[in-house]
NUMIZA-982542 format. One record per residue (C-alpha): residue number from 1; residue in three letters; x, y, z. Coordinates in steps of 0.2 Angstrom, whole numbers, always signed. Example, Ala and Ser with C-alpha at 12.3 -4.5 7.8 and 13.67 -1.06 7.14 Angstrom:
! residues 2
<r pos="1" code="ala" px="+62" py="-22" pz="+39"/>
<r pos="2" code="ser" px="+68" py="-5" pz="+36"/>
! end
This chain:
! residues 166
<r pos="1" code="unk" px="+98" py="-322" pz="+260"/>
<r pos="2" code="unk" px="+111" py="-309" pz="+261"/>
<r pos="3" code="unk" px="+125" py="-323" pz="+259"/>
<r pos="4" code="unk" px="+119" py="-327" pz="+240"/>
<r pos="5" code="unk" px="+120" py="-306" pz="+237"/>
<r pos="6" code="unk" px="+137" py="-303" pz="+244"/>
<r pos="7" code="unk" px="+145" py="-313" pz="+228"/>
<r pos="8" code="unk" px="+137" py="-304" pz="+215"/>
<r pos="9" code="unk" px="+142" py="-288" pz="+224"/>
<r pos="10" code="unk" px="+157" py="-293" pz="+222"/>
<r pos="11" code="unk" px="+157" py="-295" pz="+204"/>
<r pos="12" code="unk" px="+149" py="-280" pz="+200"/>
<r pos="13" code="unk" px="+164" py="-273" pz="+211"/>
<r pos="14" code="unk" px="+178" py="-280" pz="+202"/>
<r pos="15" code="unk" px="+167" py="-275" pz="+185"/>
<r pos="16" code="unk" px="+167" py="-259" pz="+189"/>
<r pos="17" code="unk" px="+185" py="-259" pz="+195"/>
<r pos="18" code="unk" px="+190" py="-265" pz="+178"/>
<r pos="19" code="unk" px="+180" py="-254" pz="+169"/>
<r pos="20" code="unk" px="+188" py="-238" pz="+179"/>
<r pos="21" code="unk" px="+204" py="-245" pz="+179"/>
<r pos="22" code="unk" px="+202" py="-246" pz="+159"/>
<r pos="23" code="unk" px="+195" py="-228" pz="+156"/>
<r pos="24" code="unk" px="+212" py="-224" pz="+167"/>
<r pos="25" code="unk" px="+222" py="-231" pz="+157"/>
<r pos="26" code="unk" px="+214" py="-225" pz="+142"/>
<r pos="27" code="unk" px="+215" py="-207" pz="+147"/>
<r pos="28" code="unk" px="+233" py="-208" pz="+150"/>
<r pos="29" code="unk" px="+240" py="-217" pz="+133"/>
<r pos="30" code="unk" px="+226" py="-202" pz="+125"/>
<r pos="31" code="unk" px="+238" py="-189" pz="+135"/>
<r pos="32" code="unk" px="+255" py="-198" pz="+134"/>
<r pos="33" code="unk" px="+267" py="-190" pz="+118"/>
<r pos="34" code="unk" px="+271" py="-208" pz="+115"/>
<r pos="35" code="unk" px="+254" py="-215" pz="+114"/>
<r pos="36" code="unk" px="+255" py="-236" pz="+115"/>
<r pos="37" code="unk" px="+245" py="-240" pz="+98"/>
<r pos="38" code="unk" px="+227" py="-250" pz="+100"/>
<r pos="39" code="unk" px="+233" py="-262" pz="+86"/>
<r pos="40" code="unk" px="+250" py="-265" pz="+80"/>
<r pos="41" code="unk" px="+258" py="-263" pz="+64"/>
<r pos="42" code="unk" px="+273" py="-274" pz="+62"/>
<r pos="43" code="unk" px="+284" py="-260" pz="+52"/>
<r pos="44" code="unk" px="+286" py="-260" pz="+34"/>
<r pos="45" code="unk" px="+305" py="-270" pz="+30"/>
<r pos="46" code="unk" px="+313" py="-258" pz="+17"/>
<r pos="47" code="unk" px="+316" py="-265" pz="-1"/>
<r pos="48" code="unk" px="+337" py="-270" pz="-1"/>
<r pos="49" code="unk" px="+344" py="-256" pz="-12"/>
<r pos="50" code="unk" px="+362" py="-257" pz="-21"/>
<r pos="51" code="unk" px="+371" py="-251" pz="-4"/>
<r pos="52" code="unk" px="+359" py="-263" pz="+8"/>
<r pos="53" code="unk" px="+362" py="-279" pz="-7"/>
<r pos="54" code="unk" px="+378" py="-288" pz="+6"/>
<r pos="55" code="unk" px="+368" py="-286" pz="+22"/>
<r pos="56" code="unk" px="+351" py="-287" pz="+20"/>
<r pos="57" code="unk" px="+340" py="-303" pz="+10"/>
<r pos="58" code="unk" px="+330" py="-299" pz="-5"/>
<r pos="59" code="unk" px="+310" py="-302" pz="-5"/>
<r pos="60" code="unk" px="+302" py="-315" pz="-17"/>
<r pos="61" code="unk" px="+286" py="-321" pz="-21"/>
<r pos="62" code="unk" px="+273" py="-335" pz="-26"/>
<r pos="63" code="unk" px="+272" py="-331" pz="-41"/>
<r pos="64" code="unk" px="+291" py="-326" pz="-45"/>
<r pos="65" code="unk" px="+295" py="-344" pz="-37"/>
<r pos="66" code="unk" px="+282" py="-351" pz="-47"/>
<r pos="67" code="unk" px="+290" py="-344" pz="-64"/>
<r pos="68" code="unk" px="+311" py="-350" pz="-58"/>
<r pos="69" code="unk" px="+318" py="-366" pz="-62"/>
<r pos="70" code="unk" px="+317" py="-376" pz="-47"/>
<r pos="71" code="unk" px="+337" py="-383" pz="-51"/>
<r pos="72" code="unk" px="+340" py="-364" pz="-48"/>
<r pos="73" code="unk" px="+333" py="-362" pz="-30"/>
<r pos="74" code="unk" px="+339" py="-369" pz="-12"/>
<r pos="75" code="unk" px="+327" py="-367" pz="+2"/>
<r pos="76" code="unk" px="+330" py="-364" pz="+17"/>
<r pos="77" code="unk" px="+317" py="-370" pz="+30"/>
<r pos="78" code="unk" px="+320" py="-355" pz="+45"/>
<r pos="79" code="unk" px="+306" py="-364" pz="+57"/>
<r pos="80" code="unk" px="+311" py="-377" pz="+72"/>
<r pos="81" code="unk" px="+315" py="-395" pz="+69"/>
<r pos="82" code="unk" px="+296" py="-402" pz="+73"/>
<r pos="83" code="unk" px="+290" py="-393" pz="+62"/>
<r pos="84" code="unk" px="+302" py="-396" pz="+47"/>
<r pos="85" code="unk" px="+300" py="-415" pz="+49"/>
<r pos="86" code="unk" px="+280" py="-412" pz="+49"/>
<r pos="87" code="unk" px="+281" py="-405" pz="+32"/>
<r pos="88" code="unk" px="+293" py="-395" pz="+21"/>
<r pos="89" code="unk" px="+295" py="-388" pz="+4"/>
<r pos="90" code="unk" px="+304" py="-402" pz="-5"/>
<r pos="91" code="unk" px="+322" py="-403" pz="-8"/>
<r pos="92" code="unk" px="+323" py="-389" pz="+8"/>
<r pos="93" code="unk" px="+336" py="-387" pz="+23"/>
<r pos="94" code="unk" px="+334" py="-385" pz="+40"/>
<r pos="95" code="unk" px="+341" py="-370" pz="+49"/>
<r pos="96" code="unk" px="+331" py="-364" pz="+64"/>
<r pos="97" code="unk" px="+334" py="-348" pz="+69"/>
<r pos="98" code="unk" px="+333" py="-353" pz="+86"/>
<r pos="99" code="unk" px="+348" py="-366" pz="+81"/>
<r pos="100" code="unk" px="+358" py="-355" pz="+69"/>
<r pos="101" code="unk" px="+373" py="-360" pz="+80"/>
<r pos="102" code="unk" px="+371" py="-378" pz="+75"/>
<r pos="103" code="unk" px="+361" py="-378" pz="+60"/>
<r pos="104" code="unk" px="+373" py="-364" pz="+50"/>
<r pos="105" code="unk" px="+387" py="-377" pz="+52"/>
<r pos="106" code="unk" px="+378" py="-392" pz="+48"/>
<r pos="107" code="unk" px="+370" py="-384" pz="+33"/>
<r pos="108" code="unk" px="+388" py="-375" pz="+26"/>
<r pos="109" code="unk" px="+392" py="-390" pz="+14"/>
<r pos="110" code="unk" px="+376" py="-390" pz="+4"/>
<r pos="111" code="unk" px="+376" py="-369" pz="+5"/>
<r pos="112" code="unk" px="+394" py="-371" pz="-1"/>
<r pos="113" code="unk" px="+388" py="-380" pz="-19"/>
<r pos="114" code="unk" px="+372" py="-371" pz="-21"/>
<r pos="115" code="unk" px="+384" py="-360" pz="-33"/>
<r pos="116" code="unk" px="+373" py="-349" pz="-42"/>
<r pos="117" code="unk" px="+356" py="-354" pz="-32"/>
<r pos="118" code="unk" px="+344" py="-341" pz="-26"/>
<r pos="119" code="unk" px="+344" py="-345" pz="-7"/>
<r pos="120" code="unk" px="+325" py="-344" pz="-3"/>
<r pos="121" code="unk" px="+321" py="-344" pz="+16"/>
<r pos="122" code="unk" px="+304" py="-344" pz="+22"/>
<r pos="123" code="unk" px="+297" py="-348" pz="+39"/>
<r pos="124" code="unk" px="+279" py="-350" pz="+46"/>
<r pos="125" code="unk" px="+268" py="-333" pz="+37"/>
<r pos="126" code="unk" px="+273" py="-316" pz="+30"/>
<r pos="127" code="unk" px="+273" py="-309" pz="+47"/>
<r pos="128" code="unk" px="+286" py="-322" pz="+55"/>
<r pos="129" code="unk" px="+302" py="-313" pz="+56"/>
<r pos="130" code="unk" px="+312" py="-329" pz="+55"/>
<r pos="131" code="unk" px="+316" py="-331" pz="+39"/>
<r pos="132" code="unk" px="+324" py="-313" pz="+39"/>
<r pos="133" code="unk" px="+334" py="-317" pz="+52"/>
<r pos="134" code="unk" px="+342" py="-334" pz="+45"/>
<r pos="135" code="unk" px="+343" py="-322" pz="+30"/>
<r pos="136" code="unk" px="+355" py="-309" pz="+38"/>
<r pos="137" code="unk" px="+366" py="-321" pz="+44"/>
<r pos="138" code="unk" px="+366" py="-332" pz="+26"/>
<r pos="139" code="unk" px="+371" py="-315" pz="+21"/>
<r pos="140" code="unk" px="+388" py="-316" pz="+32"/>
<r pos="141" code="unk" px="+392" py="-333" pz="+32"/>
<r pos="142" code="unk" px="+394" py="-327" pz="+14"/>
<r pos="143" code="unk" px="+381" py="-331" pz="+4"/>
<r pos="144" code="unk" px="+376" py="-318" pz="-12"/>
<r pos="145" code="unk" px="+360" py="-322" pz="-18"/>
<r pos="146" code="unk" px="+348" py="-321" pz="-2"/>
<r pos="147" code="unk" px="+331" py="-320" pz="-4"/>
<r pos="148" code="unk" px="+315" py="-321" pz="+9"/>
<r pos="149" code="unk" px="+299" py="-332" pz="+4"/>
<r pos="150" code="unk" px="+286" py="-319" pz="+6"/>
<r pos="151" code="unk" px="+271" py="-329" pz="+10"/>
<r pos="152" code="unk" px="+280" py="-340" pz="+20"/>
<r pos="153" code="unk" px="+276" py="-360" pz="+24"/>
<r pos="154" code="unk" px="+256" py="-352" pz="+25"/>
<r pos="155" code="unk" px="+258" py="-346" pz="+8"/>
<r pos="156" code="unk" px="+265" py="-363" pz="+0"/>
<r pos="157" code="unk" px="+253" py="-372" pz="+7"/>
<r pos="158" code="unk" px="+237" py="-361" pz="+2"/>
<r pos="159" code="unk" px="+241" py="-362" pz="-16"/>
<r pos="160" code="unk" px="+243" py="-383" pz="-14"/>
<r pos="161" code="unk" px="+262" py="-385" pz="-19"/>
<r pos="162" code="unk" px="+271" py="-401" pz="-18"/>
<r pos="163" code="unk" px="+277" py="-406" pz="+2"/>
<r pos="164" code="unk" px="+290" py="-417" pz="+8"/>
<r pos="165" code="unk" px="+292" py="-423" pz="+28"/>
<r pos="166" code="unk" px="+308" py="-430" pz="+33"/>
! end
């Protein structure tokens, strides 16, 4: 009979363990200068100003995609490789940012003609950092007008606009 109380002994041990351990660890982020926050906040990305315009991508939206001529955009799909040939906003690129060295090349023909095009790069959802990314270094391969899809792939597809798989 004492054999079947010894593991729930045990579990109300490592419980309460956990549960000190925890109101530890509280107490000292509550005292530390430098608290660690309970929820993170990805920190706000600055609107380019005139002096930021070469070296950091402008934002766009749904609704200001919506309204351009499509002949007057290049995407730019900033996701990786599987996921481009699952589904992509038609007429897009691909250039991973975890393959910029070999997508950046591959891509410099078509980024070369797009002329007056507004480079849009979007990746998987606002919060993906990605496209941003991709975007800095469209920026100084030399590319002028660099803009990042807000919404992201997440976006497009919530509002039901047209896809294309490769």
């Amino acid at each position: 009979m004492t054999g079947s109380k010894q593991p729930l002994a045990t579990l109300k041990g490592i419980g309460l363990l956990i549960l000190v351990a925890a109101g530890v660890g509280y107490a000292v982020n509550a005292l530390r200068p430098d608290r660690v926050p309970w929820v993170y906040h990805r920190p706000a990305t600055p609107a380019p100003t005139a002096e930021s315009a070469m070296t950091e991508p402008g934002w766009i939206t749904l609704e200001e995609l919506r309204a351009a001529p499509p002949e007057s955009l290049l995407f730019v799909d900033a996701r990786g490789p599987l996921f481009f040939k699952r589904s992509h906003i038609p007429g897009a690129i691909s250039i991973a940012k975890q393959y910029l060295a070999r997508d950046l090349p591959a891509a410099a023909p078509v980024l070369r003609k797009s002329g007056e095009k507004r480079v849009v790069i979007y990746c998987a959802a606002e919060d993906c950092e990605d496209s941003l990314i991709v975007g800095r270094e469209l920026i100084q391969f030399g590319m002028k007008r660099v803009f990042v899809f807000k919404g992201g792939w997440k976006a497009w597809q919530a509002a039901k606009l047209p896809e294309e798989k490769s």
